[in-house]
MIGURO-943894 format. One record per residue (C-alpha): residue number from 1; x, y negated, z. Coordinates in pm, 1 decimal, decimal comma. Layout:
 resi       px       py       pz
  NUM        X        Y        Z
...
//
This chain:
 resi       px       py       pz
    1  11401,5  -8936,3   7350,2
    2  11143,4  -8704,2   7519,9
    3  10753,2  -8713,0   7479,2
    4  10721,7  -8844,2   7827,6
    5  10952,3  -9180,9   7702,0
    6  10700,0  -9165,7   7435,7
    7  10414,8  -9206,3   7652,2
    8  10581,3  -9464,0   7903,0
    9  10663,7  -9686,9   7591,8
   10  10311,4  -9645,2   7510,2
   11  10160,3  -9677,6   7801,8
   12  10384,7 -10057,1   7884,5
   13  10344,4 -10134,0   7514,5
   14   9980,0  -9997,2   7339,7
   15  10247,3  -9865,5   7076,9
   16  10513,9  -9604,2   6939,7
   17  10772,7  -9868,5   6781,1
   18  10561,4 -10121,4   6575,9
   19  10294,5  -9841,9   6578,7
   20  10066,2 -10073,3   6798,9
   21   9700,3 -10293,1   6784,3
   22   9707,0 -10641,1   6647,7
   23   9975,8 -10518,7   6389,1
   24   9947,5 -10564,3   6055,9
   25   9980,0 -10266,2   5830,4
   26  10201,3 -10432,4   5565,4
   27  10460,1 -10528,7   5865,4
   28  10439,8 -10113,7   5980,7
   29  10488,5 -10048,0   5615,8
   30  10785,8 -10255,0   5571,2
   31  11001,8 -10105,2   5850,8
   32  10833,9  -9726,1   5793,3
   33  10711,7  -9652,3   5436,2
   34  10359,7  -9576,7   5338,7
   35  10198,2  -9381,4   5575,4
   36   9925,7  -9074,9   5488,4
   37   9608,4  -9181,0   5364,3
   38   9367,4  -8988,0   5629,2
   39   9077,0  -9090,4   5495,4
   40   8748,2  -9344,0   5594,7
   41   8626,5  -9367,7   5975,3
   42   8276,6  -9337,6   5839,4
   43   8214,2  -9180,9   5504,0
   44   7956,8  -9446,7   5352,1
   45   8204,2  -9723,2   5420,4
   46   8573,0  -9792,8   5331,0
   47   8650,6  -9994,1   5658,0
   48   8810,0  -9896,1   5888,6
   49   9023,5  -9670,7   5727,4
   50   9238,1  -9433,9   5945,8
   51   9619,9  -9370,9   5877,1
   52   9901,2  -9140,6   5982,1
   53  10285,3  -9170,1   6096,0
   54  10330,5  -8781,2   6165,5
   55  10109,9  -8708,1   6487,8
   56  10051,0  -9101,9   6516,2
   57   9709,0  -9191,9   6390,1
   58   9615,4  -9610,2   6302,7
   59   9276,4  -9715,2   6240,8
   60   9326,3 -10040,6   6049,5
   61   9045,6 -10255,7   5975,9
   62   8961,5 -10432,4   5636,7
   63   9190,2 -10728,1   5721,0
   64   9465,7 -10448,3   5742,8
   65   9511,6 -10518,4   6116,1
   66   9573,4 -10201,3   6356,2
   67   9251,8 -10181,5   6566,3
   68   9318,9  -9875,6   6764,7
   69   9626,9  -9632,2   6774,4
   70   9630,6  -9276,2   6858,4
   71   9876,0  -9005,3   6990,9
   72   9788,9  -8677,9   6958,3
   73   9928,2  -8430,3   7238,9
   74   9772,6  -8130,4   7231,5
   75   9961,9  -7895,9   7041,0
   76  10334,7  -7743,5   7136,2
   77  10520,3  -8060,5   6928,9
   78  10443,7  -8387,2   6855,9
   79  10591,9  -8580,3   6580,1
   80  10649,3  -8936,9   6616,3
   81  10805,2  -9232,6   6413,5
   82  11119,7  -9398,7   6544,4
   83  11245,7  -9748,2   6536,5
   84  11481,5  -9618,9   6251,0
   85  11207,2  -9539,3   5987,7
   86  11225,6  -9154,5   6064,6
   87  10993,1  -8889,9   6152,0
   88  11103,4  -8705,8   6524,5
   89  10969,3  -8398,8   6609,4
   90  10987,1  -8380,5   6997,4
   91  10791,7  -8093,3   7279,7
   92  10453,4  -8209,4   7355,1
   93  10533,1  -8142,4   7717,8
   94  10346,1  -8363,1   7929,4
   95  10173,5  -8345,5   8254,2
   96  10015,8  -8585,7   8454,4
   97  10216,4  -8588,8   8793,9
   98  10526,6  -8655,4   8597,0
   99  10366,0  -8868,4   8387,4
  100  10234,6  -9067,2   8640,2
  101  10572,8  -9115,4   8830,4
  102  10763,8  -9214,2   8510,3
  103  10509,0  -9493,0   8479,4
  104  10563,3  -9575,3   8847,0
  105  10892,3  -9617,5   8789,7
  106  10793,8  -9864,7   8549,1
  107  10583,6 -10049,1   8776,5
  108  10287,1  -9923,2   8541,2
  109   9982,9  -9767,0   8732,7
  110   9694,2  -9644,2   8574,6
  111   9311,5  -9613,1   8706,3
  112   9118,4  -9297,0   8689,9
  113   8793,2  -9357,7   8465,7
  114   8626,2  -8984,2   8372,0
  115   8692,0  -8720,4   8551,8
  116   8541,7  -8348,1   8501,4
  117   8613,3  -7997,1   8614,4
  118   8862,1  -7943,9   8359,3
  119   8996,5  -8303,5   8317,0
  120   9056,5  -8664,0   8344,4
  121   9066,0  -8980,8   8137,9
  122   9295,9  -9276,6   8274,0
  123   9340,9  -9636,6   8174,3
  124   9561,9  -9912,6   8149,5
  125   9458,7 -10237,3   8070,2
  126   9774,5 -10492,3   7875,9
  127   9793,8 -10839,0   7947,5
  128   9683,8 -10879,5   7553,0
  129   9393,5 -10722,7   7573,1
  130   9438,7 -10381,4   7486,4
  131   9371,9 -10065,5   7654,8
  132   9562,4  -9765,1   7694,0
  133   9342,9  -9407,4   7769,1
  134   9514,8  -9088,6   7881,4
  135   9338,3  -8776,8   7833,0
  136   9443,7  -8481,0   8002,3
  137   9242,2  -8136,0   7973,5
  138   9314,5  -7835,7   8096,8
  139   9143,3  -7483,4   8027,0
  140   8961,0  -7444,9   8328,6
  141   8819,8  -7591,9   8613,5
  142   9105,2  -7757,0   8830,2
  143   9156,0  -7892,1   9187,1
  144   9369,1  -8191,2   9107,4
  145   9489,9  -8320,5   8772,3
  146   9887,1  -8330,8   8874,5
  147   9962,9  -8033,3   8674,0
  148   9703,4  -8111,2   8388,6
  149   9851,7  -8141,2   7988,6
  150   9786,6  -8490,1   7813,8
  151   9573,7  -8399,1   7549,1
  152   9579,5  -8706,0   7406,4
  153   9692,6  -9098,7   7436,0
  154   9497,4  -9389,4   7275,2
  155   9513,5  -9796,8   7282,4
  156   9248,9  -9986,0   7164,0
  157   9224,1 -10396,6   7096,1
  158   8904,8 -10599,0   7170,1
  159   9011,9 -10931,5   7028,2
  160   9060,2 -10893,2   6666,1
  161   8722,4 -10959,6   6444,4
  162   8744,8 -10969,6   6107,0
  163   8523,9 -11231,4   5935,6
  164   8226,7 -11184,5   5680,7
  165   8318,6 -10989,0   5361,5
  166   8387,0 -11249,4   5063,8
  167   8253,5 -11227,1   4739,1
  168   8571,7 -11216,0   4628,7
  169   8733,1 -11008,7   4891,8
  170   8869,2 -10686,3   4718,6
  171   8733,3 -10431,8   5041,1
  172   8372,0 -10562,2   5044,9
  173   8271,8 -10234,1   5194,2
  174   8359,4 -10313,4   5513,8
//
């Protein structure tokens, strides 16, 4: 396993393993452990809360369904969860021409959304309703992205809601 496989699993899936929006967080914890405790999304409010599988970062919602997933990319390793339970430590290697021809392959094609002097942001849209970004930046101003790093990778849901907080719900902070 490479971090390009990484990325293409990601990018057909909105996941690493069962790393993925619309999960629930006691399922993830079953097959992984606990994951780190990164701490609140906004300070005055418990929910959403934002977790971590190595380089992998959840935001779960009060409900304890994944709401958003993130990859980080843009240091010289990446470490990732595997179907196994284990942390991976793999090169964060990426570019976005071979990137973009490993999802080819797949018969996944992205759409070009932001672009800058430095950088582009690409998207994916699943069948379920989730979104995939790719971020790639580079350091300076560039003529085409083919040779740009991915900075980051993110998938997003837009169907889950969580209803009203209960009186008796135990996260009323939401």
């Amino acid at each position: 396993m490479n971090i390009t496989d990484v990325l293409t699993q990601f990018a057909a899936t909105g996941g690493v393993g069962p790393l993925r929006p619309l999960a629930a967080l006691g399922d993830i914890t079953a097959k992984l452990g606990p994951p780190q405790d990164v701490g609140r999304v906004a300070s005055k409010r418990h929910w959403p809360h934002w977790y971590r599988y190595g380089d992998v970062t959840l935001e779960v919602c009060r409900c304890q369904v994944v709401n958003r997933v993130r990859i980080d990319t843009y240091r010289d390793t990446v470490t990732v969860p595997t179907e196994a339970g284990r942390l991976t430590t793999l090169r964060a290697r990426a570019a976005y021409g071979p990137l973009e021809a490993a999802l080819a392959a797949k018969g996944i094609i992205w759409t070009t959304v932001l672009e800058s002097d430095v950088g582009c942001t690409t998207e994916i849209e699943l069948p379920d309703e989730v979104t995939i970004h790719f971020t790639f930046v580079g350091n300076s101003p560039v003529a085409g992205p083919e040779g740009l790093p991915v900075h980051g990778a993110q998938a997003q849901e837009f169907t889950h809601a969580c209803g009203p907080a209960k009186p008796d719900d135990q996260n009323p902070d939401c």
